[in-house]
C-alpha positions in Angstrom: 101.3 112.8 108.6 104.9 112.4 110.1 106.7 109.7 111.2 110.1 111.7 112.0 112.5 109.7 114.3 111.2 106.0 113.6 113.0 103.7 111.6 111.4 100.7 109.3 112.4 97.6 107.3 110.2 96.8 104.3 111.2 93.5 102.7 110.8 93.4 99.3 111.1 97.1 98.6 113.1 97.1 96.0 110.2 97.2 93.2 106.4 97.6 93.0 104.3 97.9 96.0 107.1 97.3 98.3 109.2 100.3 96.6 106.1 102.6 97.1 105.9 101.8 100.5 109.4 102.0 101.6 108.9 105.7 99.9 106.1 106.8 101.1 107.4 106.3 104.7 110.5 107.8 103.8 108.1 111.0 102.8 106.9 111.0 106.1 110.3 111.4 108.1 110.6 107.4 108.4 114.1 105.7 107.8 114.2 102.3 105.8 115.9 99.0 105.2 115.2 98.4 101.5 115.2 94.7 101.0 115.3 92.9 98.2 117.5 89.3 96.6 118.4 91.8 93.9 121.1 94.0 94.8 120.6 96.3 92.1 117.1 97.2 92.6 117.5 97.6 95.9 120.2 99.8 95.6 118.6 102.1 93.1 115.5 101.9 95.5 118.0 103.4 98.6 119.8 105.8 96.0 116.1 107.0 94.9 115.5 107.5 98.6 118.3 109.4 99.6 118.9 111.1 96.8 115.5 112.7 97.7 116.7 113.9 101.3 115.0 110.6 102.7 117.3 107.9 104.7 117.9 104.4 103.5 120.0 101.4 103.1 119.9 98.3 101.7 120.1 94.4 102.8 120.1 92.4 99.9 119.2 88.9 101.1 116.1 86.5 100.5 112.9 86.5 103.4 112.1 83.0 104.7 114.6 82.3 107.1 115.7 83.4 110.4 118.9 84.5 109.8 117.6 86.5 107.0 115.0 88.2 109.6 117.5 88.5 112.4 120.1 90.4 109.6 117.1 92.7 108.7 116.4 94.0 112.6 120.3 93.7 112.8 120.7 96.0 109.8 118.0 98.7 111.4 119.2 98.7 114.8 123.4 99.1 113.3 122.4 101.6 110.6 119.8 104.0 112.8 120.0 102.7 116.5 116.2 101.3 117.0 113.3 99.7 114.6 110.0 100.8 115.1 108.1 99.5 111.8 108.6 95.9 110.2 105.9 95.6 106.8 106.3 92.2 106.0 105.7 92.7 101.9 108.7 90.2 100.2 106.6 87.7 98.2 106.7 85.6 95.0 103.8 83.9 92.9 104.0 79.8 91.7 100.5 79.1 90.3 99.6 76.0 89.2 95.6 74.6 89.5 95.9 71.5 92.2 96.6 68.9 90.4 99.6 70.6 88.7 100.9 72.0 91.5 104.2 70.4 92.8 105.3 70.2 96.6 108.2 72.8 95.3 105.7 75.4 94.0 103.5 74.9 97.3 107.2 74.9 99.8 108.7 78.1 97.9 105.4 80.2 98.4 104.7 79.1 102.3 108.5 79.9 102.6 108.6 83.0 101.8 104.9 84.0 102.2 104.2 82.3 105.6 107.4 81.5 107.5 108.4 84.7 105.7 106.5 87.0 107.9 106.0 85.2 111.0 110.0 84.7 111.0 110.1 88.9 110.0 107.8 89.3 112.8 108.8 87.5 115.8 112.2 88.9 114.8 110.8 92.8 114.7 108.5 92.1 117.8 111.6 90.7 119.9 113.4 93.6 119.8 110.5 96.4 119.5 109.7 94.9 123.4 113.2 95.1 124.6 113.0 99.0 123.1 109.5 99.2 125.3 108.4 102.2 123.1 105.5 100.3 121.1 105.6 100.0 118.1 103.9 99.0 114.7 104.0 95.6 112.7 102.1 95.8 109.2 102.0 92.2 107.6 100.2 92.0 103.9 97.5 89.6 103.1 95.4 89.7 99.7 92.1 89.2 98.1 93.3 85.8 97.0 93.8 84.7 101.2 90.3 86.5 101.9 88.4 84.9 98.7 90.0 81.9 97.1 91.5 82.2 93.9 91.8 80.2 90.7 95.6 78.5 90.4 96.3 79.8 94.0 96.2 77.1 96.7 99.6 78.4 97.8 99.5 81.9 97.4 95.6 81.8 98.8 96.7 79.7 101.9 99.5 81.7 102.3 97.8 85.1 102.9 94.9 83.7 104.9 97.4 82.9 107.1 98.6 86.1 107.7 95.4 87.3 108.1 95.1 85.1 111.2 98.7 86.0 112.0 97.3 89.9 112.3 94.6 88.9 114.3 96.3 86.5 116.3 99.7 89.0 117.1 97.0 91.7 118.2 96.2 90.1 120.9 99.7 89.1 121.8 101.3 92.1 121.0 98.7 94.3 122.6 100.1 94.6 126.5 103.9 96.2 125.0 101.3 98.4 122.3 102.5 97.3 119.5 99.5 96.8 116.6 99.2 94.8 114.4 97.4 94.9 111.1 97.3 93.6 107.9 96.9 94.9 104.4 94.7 93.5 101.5 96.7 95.6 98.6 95.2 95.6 95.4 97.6 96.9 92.9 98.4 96.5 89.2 102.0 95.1 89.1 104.0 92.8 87.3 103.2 90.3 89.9 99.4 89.7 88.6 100.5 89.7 84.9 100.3 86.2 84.7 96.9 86.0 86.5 94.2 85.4 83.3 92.6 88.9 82.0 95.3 91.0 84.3 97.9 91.3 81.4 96.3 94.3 79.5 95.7 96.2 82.7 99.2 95.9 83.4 100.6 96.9 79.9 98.4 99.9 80.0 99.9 101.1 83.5 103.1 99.7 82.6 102.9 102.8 79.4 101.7 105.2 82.0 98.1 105.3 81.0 95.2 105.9 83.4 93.2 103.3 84.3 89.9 103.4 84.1 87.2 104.1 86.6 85.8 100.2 86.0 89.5 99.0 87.6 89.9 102.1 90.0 86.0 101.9 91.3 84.4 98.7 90.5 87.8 96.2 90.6 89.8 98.5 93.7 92.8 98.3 91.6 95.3 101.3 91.0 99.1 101.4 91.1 101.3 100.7 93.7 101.5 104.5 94.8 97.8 104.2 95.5 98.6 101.7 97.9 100.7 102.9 100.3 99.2 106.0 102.2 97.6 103.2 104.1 100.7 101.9 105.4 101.6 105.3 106.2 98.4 105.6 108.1 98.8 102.8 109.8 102.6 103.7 111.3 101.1 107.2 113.0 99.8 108.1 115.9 96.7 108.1 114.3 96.1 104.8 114.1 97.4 103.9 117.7 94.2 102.0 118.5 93.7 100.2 115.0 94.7 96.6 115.2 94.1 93.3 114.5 92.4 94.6 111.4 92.4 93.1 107.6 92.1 97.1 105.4 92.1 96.8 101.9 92.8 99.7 99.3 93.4 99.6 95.6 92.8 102.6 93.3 89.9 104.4 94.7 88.5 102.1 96.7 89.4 101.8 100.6 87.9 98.6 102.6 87.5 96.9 105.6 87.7 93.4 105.5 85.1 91.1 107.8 86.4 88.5 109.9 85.4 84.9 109.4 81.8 84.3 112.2 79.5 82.3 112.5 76.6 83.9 110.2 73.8 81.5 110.8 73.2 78.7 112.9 70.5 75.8 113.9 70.5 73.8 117.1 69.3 70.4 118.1 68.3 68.5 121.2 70.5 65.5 121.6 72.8 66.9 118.6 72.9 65.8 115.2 72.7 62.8 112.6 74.0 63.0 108.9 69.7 62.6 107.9 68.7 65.3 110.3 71.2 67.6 108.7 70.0 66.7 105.2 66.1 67.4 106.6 67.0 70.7 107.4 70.0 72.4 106.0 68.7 73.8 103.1 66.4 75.5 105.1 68.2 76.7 107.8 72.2 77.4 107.9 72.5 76.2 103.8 69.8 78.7 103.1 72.0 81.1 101.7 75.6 79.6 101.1 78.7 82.3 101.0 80.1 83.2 97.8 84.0 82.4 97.1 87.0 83.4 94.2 87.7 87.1 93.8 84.3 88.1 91.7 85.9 89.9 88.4 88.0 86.9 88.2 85.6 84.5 87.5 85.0 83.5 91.2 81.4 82.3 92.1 79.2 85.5 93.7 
């Protein structure tokens, strides 16, 4: 699969998933903006790259605000005359259950999470419609925004978001054909080692070892290299009519996430009083409530 000729930023690419993605487009014929807030990493990401034949440069600078988007289409358009791709990965973790939680750990996440991508976004979008040659905008949920997660009422809120953001910019976005998709990654990285049970899973990949079928099958997880052929896919030609969609993949596992609908429902003449949906809930739309929290951590199935 080739994507010779078109040119893509990929925020926090310096390490983990991000690094395998800005790679595996470079693989592919794709240039990249490696960004990162560390210059080094980043720098040994664009080295990696083009000391491979690829085509990369760096733009050290932290996602949030709209400077930092506008300097990361800048940087494209300067270094390799267009932008065709913007993956939206840059992201950091502050868990803390809800009562611990301070309005600094839920800001910094939403900052760099939320107005991260929609900032990345609406500054890709703006100048893939002046180019008027479509183009591709790949923004990366997570289990946690699709399930709930223990300690992660910013992180969780976060990625539902851009969920909605996916489905919402499909629409938009679909007259100038540019598509819209997000990603539900699930990948063994540093990022999860603080997430309870996660830690010897990532010492184990961390010494190269495989991973067992329970995490590549049952759990979806792999590395970060298992990750991003789908962002690969999802910059071709070949998936020219996919948007709007939540995929996940992890290990062996590939996935296509539902959209929150309506899955039951009971009507009344008149409408409704508090007692008449007590008589009949259980019964009716409560019959069979929906499960929540990401099942092999401990969430409710």
């Amino acid at each position: 699969m080739k994507l010779d000729g078109k040119v893509a930023v990929v925020t926090g690419s310096g390490r983990g998933i991000g690094r395998a993605y800005a790679r595996a487009l470079s693989v592919a014929g794709c240039a990249v903006v490696v960004n990162d807030v560390d210059e080094d990493v980043a720098s040994e990401t664009v080295d990696g790259i083009n000391g491979g034949g690829g085509r990369a440069v760096a733009e050290v600078c932290a996602v949030g605000s709209a400077e930092a988007a506008d300097r990361l289409v800048a940087r494209a358009v300067e270094s390799f005359g267009r932008l065709d791709i913007m993956c939206t990965n840059a992201g950091i973790l502050r868990d803390r259950v809800l009562w611990n939680m301070t309005d600094d750990d839920f800001d910094a996440v939403i900052e760099t999470h939320l107005r991260g991508t929609f900032r990345c976004a609406r500054a890709a979008v703006r100048r893939m419609r002046e180019q008027d040659e479509g183009g591709r905008v790949v923004v990366i949920s997570s289990i946690a925004g699709q399930r709930g997660n223990f300690g992660q009422t910013n992180y969780a809120a976060a990625k539902a978001g851009i969920a909605a953001f996916a489905r919402t910019w499909a629409m938009e976005c679909a007259r100038n054909r540019i598509t819209v998709n997000a990603i539900v990654p699930n990948a063994i990285t540093r990022m999860i080692s603080t997430i309870p049970g996660m830690a010897p899973l990532v010492e184990a990949a961390e010494r190269g070892e495989p991973l067992p079928d329970m995490a590549r099958k049952q759990m979806g997880m792999g590395t970060a290299e298992d990750v991003a052929p789908l962002l690969v896919f999802l910059c071709s030609d070949a998936a020219s009519d996919v948007t709007g969609q939540c995929i996940g993949l992890g290990g062996d596992k590939l996935s296509l996430w539902a959209h929150p609908r309506e899955i039951s429902v009971a009507y009344r003449d008149g409408g409704w009083t508090a007692d008449d949906i007590a008589e009949v809930f259980s019964a009716s739309v409560g019959q069979q409530l929906e499960t929540y929290g990401i099942p092999f951590l401990g969430g409710r199935s």
